[in-house]
C-alpha positions as CSV (number, residue, x, y, z in Angstrom):
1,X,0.0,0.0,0.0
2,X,2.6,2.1,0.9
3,X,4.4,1.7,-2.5
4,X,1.1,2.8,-4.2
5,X,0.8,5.9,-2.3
6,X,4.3,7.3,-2.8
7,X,3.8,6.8,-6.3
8,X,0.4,8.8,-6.3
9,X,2.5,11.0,-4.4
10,X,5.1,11.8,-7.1
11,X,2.6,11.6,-10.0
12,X,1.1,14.5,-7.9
13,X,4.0,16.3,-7.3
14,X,4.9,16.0,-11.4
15,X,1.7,18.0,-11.8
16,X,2.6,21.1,-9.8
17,X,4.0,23.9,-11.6
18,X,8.0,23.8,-12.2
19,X,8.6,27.0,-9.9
20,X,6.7,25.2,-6.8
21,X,9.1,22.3,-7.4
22,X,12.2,24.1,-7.2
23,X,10.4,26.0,-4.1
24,X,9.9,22.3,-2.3
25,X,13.2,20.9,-3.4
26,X,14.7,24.2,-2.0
27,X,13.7,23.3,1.8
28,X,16.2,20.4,3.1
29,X,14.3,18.5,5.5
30,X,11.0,17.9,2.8
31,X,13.5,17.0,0.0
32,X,15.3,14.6,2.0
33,X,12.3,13.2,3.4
34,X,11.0,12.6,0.0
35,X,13.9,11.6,-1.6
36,X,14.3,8.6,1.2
37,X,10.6,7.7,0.7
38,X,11.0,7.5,-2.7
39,X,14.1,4.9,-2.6
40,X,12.1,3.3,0.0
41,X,9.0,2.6,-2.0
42,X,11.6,1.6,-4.8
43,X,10.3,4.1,-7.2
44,X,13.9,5.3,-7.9
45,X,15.1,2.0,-9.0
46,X,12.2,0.7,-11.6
47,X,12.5,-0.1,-15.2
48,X,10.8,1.0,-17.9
49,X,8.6,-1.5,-19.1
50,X,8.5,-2.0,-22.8
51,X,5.3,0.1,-23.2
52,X,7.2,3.0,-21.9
53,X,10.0,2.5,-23.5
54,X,7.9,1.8,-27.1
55,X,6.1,5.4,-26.2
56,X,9.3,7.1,-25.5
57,X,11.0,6.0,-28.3
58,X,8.2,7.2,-30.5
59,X,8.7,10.7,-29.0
60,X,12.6,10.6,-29.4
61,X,12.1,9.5,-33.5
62,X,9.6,12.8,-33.4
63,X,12.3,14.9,-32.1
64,X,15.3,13.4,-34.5
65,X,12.9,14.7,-37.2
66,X,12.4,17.6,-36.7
67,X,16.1,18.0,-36.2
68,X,16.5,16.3,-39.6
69,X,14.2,18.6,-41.2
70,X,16.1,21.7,-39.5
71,X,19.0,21.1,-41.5
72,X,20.2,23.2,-44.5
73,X,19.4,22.5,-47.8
74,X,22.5,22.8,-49.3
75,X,25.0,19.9,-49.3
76,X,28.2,19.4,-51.2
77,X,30.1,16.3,-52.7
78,X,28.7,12.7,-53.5
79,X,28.2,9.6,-51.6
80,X,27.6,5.8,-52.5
81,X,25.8,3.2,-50.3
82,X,27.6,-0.3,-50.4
83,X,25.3,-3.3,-50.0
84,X,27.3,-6.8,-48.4
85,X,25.8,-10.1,-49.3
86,X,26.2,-12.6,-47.4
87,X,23.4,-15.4,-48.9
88,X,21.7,-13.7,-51.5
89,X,17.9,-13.1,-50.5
90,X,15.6,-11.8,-52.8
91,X,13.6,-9.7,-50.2
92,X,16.6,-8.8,-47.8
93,X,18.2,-7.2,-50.8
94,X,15.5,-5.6,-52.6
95,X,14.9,-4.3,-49.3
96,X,17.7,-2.7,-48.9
97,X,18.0,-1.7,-52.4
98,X,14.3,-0.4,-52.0
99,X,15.2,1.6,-49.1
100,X,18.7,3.9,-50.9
101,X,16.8,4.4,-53.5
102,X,13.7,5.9,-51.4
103,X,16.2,8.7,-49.7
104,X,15.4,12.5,-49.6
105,X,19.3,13.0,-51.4
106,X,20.2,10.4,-53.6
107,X,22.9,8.1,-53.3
108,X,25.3,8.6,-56.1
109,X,25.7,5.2,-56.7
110,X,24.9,1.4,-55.1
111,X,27.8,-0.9,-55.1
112,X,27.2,-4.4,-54.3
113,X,28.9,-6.0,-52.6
114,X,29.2,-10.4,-53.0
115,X,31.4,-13.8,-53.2
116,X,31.9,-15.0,-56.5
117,X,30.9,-18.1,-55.3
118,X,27.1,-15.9,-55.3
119,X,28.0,-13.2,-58.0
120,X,25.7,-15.0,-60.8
121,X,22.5,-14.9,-58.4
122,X,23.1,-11.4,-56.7
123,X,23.2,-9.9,-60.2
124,X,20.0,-11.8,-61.8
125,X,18.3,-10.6,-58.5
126,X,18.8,-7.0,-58.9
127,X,18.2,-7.2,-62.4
128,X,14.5,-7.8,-61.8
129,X,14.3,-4.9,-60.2
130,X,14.9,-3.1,-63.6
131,X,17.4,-0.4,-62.2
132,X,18.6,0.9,-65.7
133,X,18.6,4.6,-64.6
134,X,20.7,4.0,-61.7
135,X,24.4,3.8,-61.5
136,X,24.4,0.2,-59.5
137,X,27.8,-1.8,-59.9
138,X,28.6,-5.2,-58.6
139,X,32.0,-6.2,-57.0
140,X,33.8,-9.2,-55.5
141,X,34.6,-9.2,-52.0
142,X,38.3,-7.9,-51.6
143,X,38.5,-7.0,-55.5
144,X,39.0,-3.0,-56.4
145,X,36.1,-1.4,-56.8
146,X,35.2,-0.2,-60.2
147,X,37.1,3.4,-60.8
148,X,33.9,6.0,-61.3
149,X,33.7,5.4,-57.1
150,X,37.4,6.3,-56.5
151,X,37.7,8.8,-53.8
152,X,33.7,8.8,-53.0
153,X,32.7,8.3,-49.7
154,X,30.5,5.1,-48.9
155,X,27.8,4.3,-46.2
156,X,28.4,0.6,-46.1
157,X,25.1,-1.8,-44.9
158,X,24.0,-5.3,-45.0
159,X,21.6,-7.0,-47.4
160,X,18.4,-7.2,-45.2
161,X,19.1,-3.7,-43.2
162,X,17.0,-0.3,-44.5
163,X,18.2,2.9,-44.6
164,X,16.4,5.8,-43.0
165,X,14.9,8.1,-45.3
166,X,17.4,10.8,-44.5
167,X,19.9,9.0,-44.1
168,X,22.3,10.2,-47.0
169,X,21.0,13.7,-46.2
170,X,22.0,13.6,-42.7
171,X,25.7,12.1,-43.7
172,X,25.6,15.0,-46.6
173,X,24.8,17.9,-44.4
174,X,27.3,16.4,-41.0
175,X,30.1,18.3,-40.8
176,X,33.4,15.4,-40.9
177,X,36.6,16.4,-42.6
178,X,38.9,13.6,-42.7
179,X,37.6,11.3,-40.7
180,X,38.7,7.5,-41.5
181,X,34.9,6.4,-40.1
182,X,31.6,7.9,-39.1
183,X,29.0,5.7,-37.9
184,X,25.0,6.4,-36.8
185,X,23.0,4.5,-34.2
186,X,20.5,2.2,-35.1
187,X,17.3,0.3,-33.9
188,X,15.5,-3.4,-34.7
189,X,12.9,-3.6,-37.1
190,X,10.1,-6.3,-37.8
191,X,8.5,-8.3,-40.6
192,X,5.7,-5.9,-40.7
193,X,7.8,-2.8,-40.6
194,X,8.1,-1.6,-36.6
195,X,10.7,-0.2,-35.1
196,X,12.2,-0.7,-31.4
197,X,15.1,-1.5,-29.5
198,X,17.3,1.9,-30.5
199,X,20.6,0.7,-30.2
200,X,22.3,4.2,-28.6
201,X,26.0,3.8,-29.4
202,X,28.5,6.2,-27.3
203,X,30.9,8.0,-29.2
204,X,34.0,6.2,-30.2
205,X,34.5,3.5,-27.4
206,X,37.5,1.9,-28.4
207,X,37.5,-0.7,-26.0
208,X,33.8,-1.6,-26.6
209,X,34.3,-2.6,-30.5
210,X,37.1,-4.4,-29.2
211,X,35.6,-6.3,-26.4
212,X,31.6,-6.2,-28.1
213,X,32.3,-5.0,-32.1
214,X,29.7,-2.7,-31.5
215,X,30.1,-1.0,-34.6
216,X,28.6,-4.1,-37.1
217,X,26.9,-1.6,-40.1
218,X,26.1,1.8,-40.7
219,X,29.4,3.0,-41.7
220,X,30.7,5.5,-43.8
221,X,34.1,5.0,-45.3
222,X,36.0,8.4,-46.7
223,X,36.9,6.4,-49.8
224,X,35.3,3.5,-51.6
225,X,38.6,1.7,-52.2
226,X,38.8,1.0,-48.4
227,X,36.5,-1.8,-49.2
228,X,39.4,-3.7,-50.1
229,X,41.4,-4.0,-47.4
230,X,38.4,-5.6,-45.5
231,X,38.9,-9.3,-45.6
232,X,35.9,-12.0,-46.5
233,X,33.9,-8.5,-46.1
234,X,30.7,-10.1,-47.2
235,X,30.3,-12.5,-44.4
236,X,28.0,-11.0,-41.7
237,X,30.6,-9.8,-39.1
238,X,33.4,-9.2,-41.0
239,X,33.4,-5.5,-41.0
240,X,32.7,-5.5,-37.2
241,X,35.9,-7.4,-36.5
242,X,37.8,-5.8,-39.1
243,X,37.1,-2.6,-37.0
244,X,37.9,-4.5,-33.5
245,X,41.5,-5.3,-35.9
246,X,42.4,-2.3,-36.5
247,X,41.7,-0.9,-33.4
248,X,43.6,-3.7,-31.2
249,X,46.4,-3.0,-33.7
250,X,46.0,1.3,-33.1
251,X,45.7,1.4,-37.6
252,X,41.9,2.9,-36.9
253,X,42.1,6.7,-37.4
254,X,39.9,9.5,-36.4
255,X,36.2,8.1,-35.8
256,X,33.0,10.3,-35.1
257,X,29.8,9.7,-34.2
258,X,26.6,10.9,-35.5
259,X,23.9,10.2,-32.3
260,X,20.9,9.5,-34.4
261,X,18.8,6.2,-35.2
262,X,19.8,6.3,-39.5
263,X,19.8,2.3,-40.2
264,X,17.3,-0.7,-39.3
265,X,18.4,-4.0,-38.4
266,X,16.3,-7.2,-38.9
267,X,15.6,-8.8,-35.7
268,X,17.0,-12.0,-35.8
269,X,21.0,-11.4,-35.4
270,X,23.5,-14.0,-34.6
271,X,26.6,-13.3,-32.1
272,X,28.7,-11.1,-33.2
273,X,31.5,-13.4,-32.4
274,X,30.0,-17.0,-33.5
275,X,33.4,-17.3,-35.4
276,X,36.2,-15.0,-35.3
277,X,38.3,-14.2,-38.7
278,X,42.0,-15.4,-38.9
279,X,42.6,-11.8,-39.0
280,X,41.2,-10.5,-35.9
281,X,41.7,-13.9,-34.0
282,X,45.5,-13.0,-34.6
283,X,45.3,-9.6,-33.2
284,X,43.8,-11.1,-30.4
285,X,46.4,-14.0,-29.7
286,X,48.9,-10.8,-29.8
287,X,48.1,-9.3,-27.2
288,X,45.7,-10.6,-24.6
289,X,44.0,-14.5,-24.0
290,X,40.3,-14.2,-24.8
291,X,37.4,-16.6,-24.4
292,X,34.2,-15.7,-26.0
293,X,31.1,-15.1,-23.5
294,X,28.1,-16.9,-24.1
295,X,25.9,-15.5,-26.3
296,X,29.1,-14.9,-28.7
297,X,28.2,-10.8,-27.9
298,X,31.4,-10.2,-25.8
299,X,35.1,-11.2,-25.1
300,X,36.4,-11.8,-21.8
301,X,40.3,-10.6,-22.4
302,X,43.2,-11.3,-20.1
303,X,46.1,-8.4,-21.1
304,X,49.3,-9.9,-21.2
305,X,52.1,-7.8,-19.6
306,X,56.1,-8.2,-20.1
307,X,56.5,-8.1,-16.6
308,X,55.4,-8.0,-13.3
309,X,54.9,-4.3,-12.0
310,X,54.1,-4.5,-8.2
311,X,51.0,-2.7,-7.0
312,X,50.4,-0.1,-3.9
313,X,47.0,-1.0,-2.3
314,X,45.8,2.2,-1.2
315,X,43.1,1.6,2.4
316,X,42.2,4.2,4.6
317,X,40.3,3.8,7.7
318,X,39.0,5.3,10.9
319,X,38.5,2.2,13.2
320,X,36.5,-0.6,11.1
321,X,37.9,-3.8,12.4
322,X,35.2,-6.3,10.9
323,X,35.3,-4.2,7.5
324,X,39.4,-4.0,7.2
325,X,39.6,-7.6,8.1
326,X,37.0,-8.8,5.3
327,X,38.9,-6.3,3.0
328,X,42.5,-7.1,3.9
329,X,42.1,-10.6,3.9
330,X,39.7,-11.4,1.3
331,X,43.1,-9.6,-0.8
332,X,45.9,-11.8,0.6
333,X,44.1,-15.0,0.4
334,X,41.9,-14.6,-2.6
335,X,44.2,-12.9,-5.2
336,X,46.4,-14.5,-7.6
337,X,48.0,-11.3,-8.8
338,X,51.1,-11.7,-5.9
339,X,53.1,-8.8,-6.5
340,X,51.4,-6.4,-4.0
341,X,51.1,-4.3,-0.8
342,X,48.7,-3.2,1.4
343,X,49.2,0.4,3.0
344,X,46.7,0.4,5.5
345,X,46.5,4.1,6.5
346,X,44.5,4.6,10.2
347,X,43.3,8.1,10.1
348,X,42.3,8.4,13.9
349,X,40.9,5.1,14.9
350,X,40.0,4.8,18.5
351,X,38.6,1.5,18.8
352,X,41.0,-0.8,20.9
353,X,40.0,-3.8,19.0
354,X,40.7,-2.2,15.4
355,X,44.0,-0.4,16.7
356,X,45.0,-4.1,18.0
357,X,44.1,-5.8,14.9
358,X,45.9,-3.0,12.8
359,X,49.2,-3.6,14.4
360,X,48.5,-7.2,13.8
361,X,48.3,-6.3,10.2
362,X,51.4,-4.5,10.5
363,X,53.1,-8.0,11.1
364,X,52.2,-9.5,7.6
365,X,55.1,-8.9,4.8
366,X,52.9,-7.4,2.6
367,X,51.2,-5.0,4.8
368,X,52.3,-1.8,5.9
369,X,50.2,0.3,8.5
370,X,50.6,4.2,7.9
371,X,49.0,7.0,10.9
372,X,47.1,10.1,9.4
373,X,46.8,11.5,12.5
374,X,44.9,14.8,10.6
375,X,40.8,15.2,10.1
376,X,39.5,13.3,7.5
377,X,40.2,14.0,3.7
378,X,39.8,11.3,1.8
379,X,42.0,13.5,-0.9
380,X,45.1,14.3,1.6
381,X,45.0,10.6,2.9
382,X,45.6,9.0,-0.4
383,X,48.3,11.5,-1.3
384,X,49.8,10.8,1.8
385,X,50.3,7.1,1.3
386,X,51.4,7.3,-2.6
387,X,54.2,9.1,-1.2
388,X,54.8,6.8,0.8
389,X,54.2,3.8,-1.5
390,X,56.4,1.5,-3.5
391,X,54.7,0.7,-6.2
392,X,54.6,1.4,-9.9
393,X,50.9,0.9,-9.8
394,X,48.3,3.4,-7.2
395,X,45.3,0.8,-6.0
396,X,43.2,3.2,-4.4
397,X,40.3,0.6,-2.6
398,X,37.6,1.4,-0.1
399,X,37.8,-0.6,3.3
400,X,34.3,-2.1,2.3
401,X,35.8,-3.7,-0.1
402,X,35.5,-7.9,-0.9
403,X,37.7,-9.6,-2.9
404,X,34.8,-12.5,-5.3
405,X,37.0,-13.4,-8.5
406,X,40.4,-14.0,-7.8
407,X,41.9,-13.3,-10.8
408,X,41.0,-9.3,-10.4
409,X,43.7,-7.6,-9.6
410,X,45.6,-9.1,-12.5
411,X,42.8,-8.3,-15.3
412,X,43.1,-4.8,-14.0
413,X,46.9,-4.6,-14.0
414,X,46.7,-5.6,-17.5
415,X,44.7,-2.9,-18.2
416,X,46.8,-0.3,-16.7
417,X,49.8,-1.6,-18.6
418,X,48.9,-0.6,-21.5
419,X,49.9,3.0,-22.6
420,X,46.9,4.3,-23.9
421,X,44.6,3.6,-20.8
422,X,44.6,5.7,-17.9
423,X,42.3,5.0,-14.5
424,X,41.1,1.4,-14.6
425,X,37.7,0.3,-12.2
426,X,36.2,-2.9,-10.6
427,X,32.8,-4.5,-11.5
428,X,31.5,-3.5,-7.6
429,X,28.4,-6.0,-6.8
430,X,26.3,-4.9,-3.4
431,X,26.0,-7.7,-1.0
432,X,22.9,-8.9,-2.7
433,X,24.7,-9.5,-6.0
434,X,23.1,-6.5,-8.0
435,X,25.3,-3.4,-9.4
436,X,27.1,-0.6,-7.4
437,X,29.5,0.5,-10.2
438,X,29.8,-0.3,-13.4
439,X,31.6,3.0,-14.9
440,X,30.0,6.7,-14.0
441,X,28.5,8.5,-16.6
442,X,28.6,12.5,-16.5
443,X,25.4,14.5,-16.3
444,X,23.5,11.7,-14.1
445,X,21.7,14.5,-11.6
446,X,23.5,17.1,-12.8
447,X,26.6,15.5,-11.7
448,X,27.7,12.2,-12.3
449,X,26.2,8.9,-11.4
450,X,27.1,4.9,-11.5
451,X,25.9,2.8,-14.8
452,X,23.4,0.2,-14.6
453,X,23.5,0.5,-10.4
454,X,20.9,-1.9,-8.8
455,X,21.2,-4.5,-12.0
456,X,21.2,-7.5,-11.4
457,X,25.3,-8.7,-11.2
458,X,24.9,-11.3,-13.9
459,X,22.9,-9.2,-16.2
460,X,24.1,-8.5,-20.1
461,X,23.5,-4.6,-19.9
462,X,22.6,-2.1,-22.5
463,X,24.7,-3.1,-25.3
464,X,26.4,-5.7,-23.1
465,X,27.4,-2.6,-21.8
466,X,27.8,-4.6,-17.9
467,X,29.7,-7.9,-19.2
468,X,32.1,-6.0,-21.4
469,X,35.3,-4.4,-20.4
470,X,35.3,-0.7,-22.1
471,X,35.8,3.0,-21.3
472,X,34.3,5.5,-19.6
473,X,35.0,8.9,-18.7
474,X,35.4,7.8,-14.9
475,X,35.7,5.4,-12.5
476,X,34.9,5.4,-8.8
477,X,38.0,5.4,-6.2
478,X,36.4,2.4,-4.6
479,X,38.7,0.4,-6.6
480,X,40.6,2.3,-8.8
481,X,44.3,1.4,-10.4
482,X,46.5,3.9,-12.3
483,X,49.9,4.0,-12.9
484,X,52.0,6.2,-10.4
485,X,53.4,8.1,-13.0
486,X,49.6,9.3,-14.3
487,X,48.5,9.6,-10.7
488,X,52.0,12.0,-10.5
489,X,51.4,13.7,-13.3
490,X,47.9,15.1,-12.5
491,X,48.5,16.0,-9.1
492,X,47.1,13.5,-7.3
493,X,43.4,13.7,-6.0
494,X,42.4,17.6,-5.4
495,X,42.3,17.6,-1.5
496,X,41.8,21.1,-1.5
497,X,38.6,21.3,-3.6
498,X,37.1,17.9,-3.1
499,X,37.9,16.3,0.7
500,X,35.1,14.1,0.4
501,X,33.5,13.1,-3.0
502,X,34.1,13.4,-6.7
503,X,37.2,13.1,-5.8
504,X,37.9,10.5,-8.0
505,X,35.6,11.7,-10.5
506,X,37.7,15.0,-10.8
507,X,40.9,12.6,-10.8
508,X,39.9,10.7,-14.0
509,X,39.2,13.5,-16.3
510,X,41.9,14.8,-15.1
511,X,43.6,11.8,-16.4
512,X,41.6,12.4,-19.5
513,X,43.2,15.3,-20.3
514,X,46.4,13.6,-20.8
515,X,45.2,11.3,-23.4
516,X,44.4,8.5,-21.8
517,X,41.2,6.3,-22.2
518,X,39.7,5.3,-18.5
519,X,37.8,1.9,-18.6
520,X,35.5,-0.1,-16.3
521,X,36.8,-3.7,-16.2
522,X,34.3,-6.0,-16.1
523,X,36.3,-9.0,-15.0
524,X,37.3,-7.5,-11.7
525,X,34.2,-8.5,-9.9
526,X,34.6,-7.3,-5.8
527,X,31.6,-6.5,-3.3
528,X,31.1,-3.4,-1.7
529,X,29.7,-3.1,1.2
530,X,28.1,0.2,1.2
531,X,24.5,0.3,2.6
532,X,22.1,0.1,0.0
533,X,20.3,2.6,1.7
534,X,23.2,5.4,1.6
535,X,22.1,5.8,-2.3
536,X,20.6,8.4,-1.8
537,X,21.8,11.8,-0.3
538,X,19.0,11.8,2.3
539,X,19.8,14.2,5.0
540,X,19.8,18.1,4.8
541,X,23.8,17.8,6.3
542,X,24.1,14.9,3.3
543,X,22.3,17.1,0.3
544,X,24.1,20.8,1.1
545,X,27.8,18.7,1.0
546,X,26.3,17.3,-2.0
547,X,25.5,20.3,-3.5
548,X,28.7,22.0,-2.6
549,X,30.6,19.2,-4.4
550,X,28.0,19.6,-7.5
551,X,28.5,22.7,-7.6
552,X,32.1,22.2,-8.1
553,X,32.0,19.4,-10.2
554,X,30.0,21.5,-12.9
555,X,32.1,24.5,-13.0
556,X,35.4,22.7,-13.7
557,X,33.9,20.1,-15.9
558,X,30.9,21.7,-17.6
559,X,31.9,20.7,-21.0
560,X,32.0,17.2,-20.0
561,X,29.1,17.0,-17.9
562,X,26.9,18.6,-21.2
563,X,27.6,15.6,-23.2
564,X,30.0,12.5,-21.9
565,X,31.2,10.8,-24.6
566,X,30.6,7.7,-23.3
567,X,27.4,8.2,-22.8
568,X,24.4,9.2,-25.8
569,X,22.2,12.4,-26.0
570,X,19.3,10.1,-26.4
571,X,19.4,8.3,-23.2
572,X,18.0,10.0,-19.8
573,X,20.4,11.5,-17.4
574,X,17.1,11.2,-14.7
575,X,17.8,7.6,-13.6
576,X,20.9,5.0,-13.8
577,X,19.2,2.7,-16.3
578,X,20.2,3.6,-19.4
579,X,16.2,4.4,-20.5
580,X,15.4,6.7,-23.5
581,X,15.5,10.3,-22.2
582,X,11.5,12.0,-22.6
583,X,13.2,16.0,-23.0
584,X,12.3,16.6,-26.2
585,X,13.3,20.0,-26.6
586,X,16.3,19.3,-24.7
587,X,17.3,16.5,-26.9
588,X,16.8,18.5,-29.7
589,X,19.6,21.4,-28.6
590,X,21.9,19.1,-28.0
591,X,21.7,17.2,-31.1
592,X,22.3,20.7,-32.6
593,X,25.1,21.3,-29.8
594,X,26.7,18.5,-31.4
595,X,26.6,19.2,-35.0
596,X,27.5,22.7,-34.5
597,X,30.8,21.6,-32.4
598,X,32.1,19.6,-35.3
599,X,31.7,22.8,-37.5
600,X,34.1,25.0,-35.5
């Protein structure tokens, strides 16, 4: 009952006016009394169900419209559409075919794309169509394509997949220079001609198209001729793991991504990695053992490193016996990765029994106990002890910490030890198995948030977004590794600014900056023990500190916090779930945000 009246309750307070809102939220002791009911009653955690998400979706398609139809009329240059066959289909490629040649701006040209082994069918199929006007040209698989399509860029799809009918209007009018790639987002489409499922795509994720080949269709190439380097192109993944290739291999050049839904995908899809192409399966065997997830959506990758580095286990405390002990101990016992210590660093404990037991610590070779004898700053404390530490790796981990899958600390070392990444984070489960962090996305709140929290620990994600290793912007400090050099060259964490949270936040954009990619690894699977019901900021002293540390947040990284590049426009920054966002109009400015910044 009490469920159902909280959630009359916010229907009721949706209703008033936005001003009386603000008014409400303004007075501490009603907001957090709310806000705590509201976890409570587990409104703040639900899923949409797929009505909502069907209706929302129909409102985000409105909006990309009228953002198509916004655009300028003029356009300059040519473009081609490239159709792969796999198994020539009558209806999968007239559908396709059907769909370039129903665009706003024509194409300038269809190549098509087949085996030879298939050549003699794919042509007599198209020939039915009676295409004489057009300028449609037919080409092996890793064979030159014909010369009139030299230097032309070319939106490559699959036989079976449609093209919006803006599509080559979009890619006319999008501002990209010399970009190697440009890709769009997509959706699912069914035998009578519905769309659902938008499939949101951040911006380039590197490590996502390695560990999920995210990008599978809806390419453009800058030159047609690229087509040739792409080997067995025509078979269904091919291009994906070319992609995953090139990237393992750093040969990908500059990638951008347009955030709108321009292709549909047939339902019925086949993992991604059912088979994996001597090409890409070599790339792989260079540099890290893999084993393909079930499903075939996602690799599990183990990075190889030359060596050993050894790794400084950051854990601060203020008394904590029972917490320190399953921390501490749940790391010596449970972890294969050997080449570590502990700094244990007491910031004024008083307890007898934890002061006792952290002298007992003291006693263990790879444990070290360091005083703070200063008030709390979570900041100051972990400068203090990288001082003071010996590694060539920073572990900062909570004391709440729980060691599950013991092969953790050396999936994230792996990470680290690789020059382009920067701050590496655990997969953090809550006691009862379901997500606590998963990656932090900018913008959630205002601020920044946790991906996926309260899933379900097992579950796939949005785009396998939860079982895959890939980057985000940050990571939490919970469990965080970076190399001691990075952690150096940034300053540390800004114990001025941020003593208690976003702390780590401001630490890896910081490391950003530098060039690095951040990642969520998604093999390093630990418990946290932080109370469920800490979520939310549910006390007046709780919700001015967290507005202080908003507030701070958004004025050094405002341009991040607008759009995350891990993240998409078209997904809501209201909850942790990675739903369709319902601000139209807001939706809208950014998409033109966007387009605009690639102009300057």
């Amino acid at each position: 009952m009490k469920k159902y009246l909280i959630r009359s309750l916010k229907f009721t307070v949706g209703l008033l006016p936005r001003a009386v809102r603000q008014s409400l939220r303004n007075q501490p002791r009603l907001a957090a009394w709310y806000t705590r009911s509201l976890y409570d009653a587990g409104v703040l955690r639900h899923m949409p169900t797929e009505r909502q998400q069907y209706k929302s979706y129909k409102k985000n398609m409105a909006v990309q419209q009228q953002f198509i139809d916004e655009l300028p009329d003029t356009s300059a240059g040519s473009l081609a559409v490239c159709i792969l066959v796999d198994t020539p289909d009558k209806n999968a490629l007239w559908t396709s075919i059907k769909s370039v040649l129903a665009q706003s701006v024509a194409a300038s040209g269809i190549l098509i794309c087949c085996s030879r082994q298939s050549f003699g069918k794919v042509t007599r199929l198209v020939r039915q169509l009676d295409l004489h006007e057009y300028d449609i040209a037919f080409v092996h698989e890793n064979e030159d394509v014909p010369q009139r399509f030299y230097d032309q860029a070319v939106f490559v799809c699959h036989s079976g997949e449609r093209l919006h009918k803006d599509c080559i209007r979009v890619l006319m009018h999008w501002p990209r220079t010399d970009k190697q790639l440009v890709y769009v987002d997509s959706d699912y489409i069914d035998k009578e001609g519905n769309r659902h499922t938008p499939q949101c795509y951040p911006d380039w994720n590197p490590d996502l198209q390695i560990t999920t080949a995210y990008i599978r269709s809806g390419c453009l190439l800058t030159d047609a001729r690229e087509l040739k380097q792409i080997p067995h192109l025509c078979r269904p993944y091919a291009l994906a793991q070319w992609l995953s290739a090139r990237t393992l291999n750093g040969a990908l050049g500059e990638v951008q991504h347009i955030p709108l839904v321009l292709i549909h995908v047939p339902e019925k899809q086949d993992g991604v990695f059912q088979s994996l192409l001597p090409e890409f399966e070599a790339s792989l065997a260079r540099y890290a053992d893999y084993q393909i997830d079930a499903g075939a959506q996602s690799l599990t990758l183990m990075w190889r490193t030359p060596v050993e580095p050894k790794v400084s286990l950051i854990v601060p405390t203020y008394n904590g016996k029972a917490l320190v002990q399953a921390c501490v101990e749940s790391i010596l016992e449970k972890t294969r990765y050997r080449n570590f210590e502990i700094l244990l660093v007491d910031n004024n404990s008083d307890e007898l029994a934890s002061l006792a037991y952290f002298d007992q610590l003291a006693e263990h070779p790879q444990v070290r106990l360091l005083r703070y004898p200063h008030p709390f700053n979570y900041s100051a404390i972990n400068n203090f002890a990288v001082a003071q530490a010996d590694g060539e790796i920073i572990g900062l981990v909570n004391n709440d910490i729980e060691v599950i899958a013991p092969d953790w600390l050396g999936c994230m070392v792996g990470h680290v030890t690789r020059p382009e990444i920067g701050c590496v984070g655990a997969k953090l489960l809550y006691p009862d198995n379901r997500i606590q962090h998963a990656g932090v996305v900018m913008g959630y709140g205002g601020g920044a948030g946790h991906a996926h929290k309260y899933f379900p620990g097992d579950f796939a994600g949005y785009l396998n977004r939860l079982m895959a290793s890939h980057n985000f912007s940050a990571v939490t400090a919970a469990c965080l590794l970076v190399s001691r050099a990075d952690y150096l060259a940034v300053g540390g964490l800004d114990e001025e600014n941020l003593v208690v949270a976003f702390n780590d936040v401001d630490f890896c954009l910081k490391v950003q900056e530098m060039g690095r990619r951040n990642l969520y690894c998604a093999e390093a699977v630990l418990y946290h023990h932080e109370s469920i019901s800490r979520g939310a900021e549910d006390t007046p002293e709780k919700q001015a500190r967290f507005a202080a540390e908003v507030a701070c947040l958004k004025k050094r990284w405002k341009h991040v916090i607008d759009q995350d590049k891990a993240y998409n426009p078209n997904l809501t920054l209201r909850f942790e779930n990675f739903a369709l966002t319902d601000w139209g109009a807001l939706l809208k400015k950014k998409l033109h945000r966007i387009r605009n910044r690639h102009l300057d």
